[in-house]
C-alpha positions as CSV (number, residue, x, y, z in Angstrom):
1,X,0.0,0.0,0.0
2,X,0.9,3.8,-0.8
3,X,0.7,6.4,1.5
4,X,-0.5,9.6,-0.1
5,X,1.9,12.3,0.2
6,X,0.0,15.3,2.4
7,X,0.3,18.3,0.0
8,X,2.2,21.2,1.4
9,X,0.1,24.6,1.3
10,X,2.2,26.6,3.4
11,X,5.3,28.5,1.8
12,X,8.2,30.3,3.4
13,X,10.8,32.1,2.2
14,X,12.4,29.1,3.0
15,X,10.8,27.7,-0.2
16,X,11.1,30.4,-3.0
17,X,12.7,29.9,-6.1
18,X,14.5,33.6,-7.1
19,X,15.6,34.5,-10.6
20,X,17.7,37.5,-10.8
21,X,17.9,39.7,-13.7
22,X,19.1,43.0,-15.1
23,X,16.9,45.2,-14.0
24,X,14.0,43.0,-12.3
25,X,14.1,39.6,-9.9
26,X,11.6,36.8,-9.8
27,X,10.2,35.6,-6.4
28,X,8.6,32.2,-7.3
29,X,6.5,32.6,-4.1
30,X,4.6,29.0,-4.5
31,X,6.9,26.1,-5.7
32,X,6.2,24.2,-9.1
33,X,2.5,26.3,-9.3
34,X,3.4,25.8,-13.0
35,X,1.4,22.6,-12.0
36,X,-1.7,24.5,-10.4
37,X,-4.3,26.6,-11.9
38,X,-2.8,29.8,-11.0
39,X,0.8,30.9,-10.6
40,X,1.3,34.0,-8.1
41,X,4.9,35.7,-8.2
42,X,6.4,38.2,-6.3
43,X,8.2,41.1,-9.2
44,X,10.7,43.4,-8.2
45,X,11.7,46.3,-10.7
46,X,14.8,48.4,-10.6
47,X,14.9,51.8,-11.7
48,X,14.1,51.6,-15.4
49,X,13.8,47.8,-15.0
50,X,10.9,45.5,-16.7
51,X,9.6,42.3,-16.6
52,X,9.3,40.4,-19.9
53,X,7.4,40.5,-21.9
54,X,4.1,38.7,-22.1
55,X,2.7,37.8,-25.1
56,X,-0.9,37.0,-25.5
57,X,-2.0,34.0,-24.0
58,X,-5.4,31.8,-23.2
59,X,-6.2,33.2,-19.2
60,X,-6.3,36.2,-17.0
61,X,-4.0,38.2,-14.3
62,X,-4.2,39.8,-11.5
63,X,-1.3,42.5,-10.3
64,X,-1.0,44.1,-7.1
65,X,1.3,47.0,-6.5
66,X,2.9,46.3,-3.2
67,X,5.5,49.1,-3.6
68,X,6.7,51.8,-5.5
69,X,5.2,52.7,-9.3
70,X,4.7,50.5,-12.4
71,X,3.7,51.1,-16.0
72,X,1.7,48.7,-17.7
73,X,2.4,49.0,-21.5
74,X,0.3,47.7,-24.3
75,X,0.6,48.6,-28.4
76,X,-2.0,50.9,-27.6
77,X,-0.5,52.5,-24.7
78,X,0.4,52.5,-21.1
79,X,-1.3,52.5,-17.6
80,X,0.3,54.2,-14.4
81,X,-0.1,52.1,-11.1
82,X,1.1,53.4,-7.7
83,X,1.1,51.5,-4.2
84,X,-2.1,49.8,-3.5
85,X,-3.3,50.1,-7.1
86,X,-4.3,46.4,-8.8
87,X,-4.6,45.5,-12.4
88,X,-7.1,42.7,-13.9
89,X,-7.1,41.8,-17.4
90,X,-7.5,39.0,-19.8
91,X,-4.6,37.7,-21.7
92,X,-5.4,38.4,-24.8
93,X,-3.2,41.5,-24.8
94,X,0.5,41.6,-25.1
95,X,2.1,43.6,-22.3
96,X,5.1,44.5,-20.5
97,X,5.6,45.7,-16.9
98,X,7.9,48.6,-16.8
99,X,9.3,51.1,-14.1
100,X,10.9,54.2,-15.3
101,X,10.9,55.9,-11.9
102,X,13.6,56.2,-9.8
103,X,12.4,53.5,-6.8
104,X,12.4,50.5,-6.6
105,X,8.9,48.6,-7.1
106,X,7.6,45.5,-5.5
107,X,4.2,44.0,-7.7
108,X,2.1,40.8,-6.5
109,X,1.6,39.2,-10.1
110,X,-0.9,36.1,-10.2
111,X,-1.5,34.6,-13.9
112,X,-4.0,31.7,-14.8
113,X,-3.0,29.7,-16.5
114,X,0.6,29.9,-15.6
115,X,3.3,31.4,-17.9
116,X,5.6,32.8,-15.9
């Protein structure tokens, strides 16, 4: 007989998987959630920085600005964000995360399905 392996559902820093870049570093903030529905990471932009950029896909996302000031560019234009401000939108939209201000900024970025 098997014994089912209990699922863990409690993360700590312990557990995060971080991917430093020029400009921007990835806080994989829930372990292989490439497997789950939804795939929540924790962005950090440098001065000038960006995150890749995200071509359209089947799904929806979900930001949270946890510090700082982000610009959410599209083809058709950008979007200003500040601390506490949150972005929803479907993926049907190519887009890029960018932060051309001089502070650091700290974004809670959850995408179904994941992509990141």
């Amino acid at each position: 007989f098997k014994e089912e392996k209990q699922e863990q559902i409690v993360f700590t820093k312990d557990d995060f998987f971080v991917d430093e870049k020029e400009g921007s570093t990835i806080h994989w903030i829930v372990p292989n959630a490439q497997k789950n529905e939804m795939e929540p990471i924790l962005l950090e932009l440098e001065p000038n920085g960006s995150s890749n950029e995200i071509v359209p896909h089947e799904g929806e996302e979900f930001a949270y600005v946890i510090a700082g000031k982000i610009e959410i560019r599209f083809d058709e234009g950008a979007s200003i964000l500040s601390k506490g401000d949150t972005f929803y939108i479907k993926g049907d939209k190519g887009h890029t995360l960018v932060n051309p201000y001089s502070q650091k900024a700290k974004v809670l970025w959850v995408c179904t399905p994941p992509i990141f």
